[in-house]
N, C-alpha and C positions, 0 to 999 in steps of 0.2 A: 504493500500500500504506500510505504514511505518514498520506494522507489517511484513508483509511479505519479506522486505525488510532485518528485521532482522533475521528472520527464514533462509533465503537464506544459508550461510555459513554450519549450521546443516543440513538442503536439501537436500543440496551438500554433504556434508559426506556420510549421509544415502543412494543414489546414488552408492556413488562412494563404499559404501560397497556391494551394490547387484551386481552391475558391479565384485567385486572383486569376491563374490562367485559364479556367474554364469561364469567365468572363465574357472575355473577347476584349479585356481593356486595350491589351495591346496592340491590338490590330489597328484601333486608331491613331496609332506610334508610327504606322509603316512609312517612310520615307516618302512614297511615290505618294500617299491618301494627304501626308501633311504637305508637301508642293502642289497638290493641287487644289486644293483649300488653303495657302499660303497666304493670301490676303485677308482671309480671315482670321488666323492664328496670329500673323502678326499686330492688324486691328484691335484683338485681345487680350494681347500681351500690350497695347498701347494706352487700352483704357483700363485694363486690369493690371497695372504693375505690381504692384505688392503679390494678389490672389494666383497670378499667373505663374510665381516664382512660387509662392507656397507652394500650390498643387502640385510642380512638378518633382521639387525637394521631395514635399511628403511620398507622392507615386515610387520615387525611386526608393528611399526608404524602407517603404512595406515591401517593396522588390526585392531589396538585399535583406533584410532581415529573415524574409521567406526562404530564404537560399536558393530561388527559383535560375533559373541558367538565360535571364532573359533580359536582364536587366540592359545589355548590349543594345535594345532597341529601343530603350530610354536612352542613353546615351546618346546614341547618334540621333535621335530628335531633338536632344539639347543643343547640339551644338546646331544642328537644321535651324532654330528657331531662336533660340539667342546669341549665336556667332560662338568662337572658339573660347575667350576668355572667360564671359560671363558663362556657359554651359558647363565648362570645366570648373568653375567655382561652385555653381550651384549641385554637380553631379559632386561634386567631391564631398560635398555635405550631408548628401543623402546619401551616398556609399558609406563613409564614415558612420554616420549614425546607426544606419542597417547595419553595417555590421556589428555596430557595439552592443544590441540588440541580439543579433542572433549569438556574439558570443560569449554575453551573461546569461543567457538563457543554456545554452551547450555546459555552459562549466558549471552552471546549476543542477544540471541534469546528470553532468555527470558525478557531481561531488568531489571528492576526494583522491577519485581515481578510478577507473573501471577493470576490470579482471579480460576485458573485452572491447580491447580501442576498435577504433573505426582503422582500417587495414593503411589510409592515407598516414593515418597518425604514426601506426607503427612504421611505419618506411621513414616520415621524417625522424625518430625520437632521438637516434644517435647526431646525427647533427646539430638539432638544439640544443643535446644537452655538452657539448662540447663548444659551438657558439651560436647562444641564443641572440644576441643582440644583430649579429651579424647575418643570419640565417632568417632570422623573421622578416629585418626586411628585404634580404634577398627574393624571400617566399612572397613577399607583397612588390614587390617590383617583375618579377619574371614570370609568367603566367605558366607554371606547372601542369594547373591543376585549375578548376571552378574555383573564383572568388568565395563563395560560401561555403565548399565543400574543406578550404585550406580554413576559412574563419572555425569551422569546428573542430578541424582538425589541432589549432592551435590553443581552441580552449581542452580539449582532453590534454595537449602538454602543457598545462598551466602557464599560459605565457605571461610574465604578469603585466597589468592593466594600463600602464604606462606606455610600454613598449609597444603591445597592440595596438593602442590609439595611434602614436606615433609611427607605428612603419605603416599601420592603415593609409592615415591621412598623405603620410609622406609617397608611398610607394602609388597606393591608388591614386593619386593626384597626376603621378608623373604619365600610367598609365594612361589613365579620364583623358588628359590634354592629344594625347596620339588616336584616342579614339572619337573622339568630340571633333579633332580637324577632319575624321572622317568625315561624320555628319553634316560637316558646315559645306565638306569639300563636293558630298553629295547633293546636298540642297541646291549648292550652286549648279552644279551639272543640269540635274533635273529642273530647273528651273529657265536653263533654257535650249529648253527643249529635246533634250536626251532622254533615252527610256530606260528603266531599270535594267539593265543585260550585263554580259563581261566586260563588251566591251566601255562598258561606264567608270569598270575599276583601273583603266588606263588613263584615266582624267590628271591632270599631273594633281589638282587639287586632294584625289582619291590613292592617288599610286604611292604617293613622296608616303604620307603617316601608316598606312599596310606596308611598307619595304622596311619602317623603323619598326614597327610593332614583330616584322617577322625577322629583322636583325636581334632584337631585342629576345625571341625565343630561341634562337642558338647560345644564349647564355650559358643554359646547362649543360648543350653539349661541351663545348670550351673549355667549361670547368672541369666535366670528367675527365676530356683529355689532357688538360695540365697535370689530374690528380692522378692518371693510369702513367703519365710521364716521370713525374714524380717517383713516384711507388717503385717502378720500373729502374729509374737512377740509383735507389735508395737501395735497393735489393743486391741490385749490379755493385754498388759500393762495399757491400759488406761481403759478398763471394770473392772480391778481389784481393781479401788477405785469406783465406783460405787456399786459392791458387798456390802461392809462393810456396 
């Protein structure tokens, strides 16, 4: 009962994410629906200033707290409808938040420790626990893994609450900003008069922030090959007085 008691709050999230996507809220995020109703939403966002940042904060929010995998279409709406700076400031606030959300709820649920991590967790726990500071926000800057899938994985390694904010905000930020020029880069496209296809992702507005975002995921290859290089040296140096 007690267990469950604490699971409740994640539950609840997990819920109130299927409820979200069985909506259809999303649908009217899609890129091509917001350009072509663009005079409208911008009209909106001209008379509703304050309401029109709320709603989309709050939307993205319930999005990451949910752990739902979709929140990418909020994003590139943001930056569609309020340009690259303001999008990425406002998305960075409702990522952040969502996830601070989804992982007091996680480290709630899980208490103490679980006898039964989530298998993402148990892959990361050796690297944390040799460097957390530096590994968290590696894990927040390099996209592994689903943003909400790593947010729980980091509350079962008790990451503490400091550091989570901080490579959250830090890392997601840096990401938001590559994916936000998406949206902006797409709005512009489609806006005159392009249709949504491949060849739209050749737009230089489109191509330049996708070529950084996929430079940006060879990171971990990089890393293991410096660290099999490494290993490799290190091995080699110690057989070399055995020879003699």
């Amino acid at each position: 009962m007690n267990r469950l008691r604490a699971a409740l709050p994640l539950l609840l999230l997990i819920i109130a994410g299927i409820v979200l996507v069985s909506s259809g809220v999303f649908d009217r995020f899609h890129p091509e629906r917001l350009v072509a109703h663009q005079q409208q939403v911008h009209a909106y966002i001209q008379d509703n200033p304050w309401m029109s940042r709320l709603v989309f904060i709050g939307l993205l929010t319930m999005a990451t707290c949910t752990g739902i995998p979709l929140t990418i279409v909020l994003i590139l709406a943001g930056g569609l409808a309020f340009g690259i700076v303001e999008g990425t400031t406002y998305s960075s606030i409702g990522l952040t938040l969502g996830s601070l959300i989804l992982f007091l709820a996680s480290r709630y649920a899980f208490g103490e420790g679980s006898k039964h991590p989530p298998a993402i967790a148990e892959k990361l726990h050796h690297g944390f626990e040799r460097h957390p500071v530096s590994y968290t926000l590696f894990l927040r800057l390099v996209p592994v893994a689903p943003f909400g899938l790593l947010t729980v994985a980091l509350a079962w390694l008790r990451c503490p609450l400091w550091l989570f904010i901080g490579a959250t905000w830090f890392g997601g930020t840096v990401m938001l900003s590559f994916e936000t020029s998406i949206g902006a880069g797409l709005g512009h496209a489609l806006s005159h008069g392009q249709r949504l296809s491949v060849d739209l992702f050749f737009d230089p507005g489109v191509i330049g922030p996708l070529g950084a975002l996929a430079l940006l995921s060879l990171v971990p290859l990089l890393i293991d090959l410096v660290r099999t290089k490494r290993h490799a040296a290190a091995e080699g140096a110690q057989e070399k007085p055995h020879s003699h």
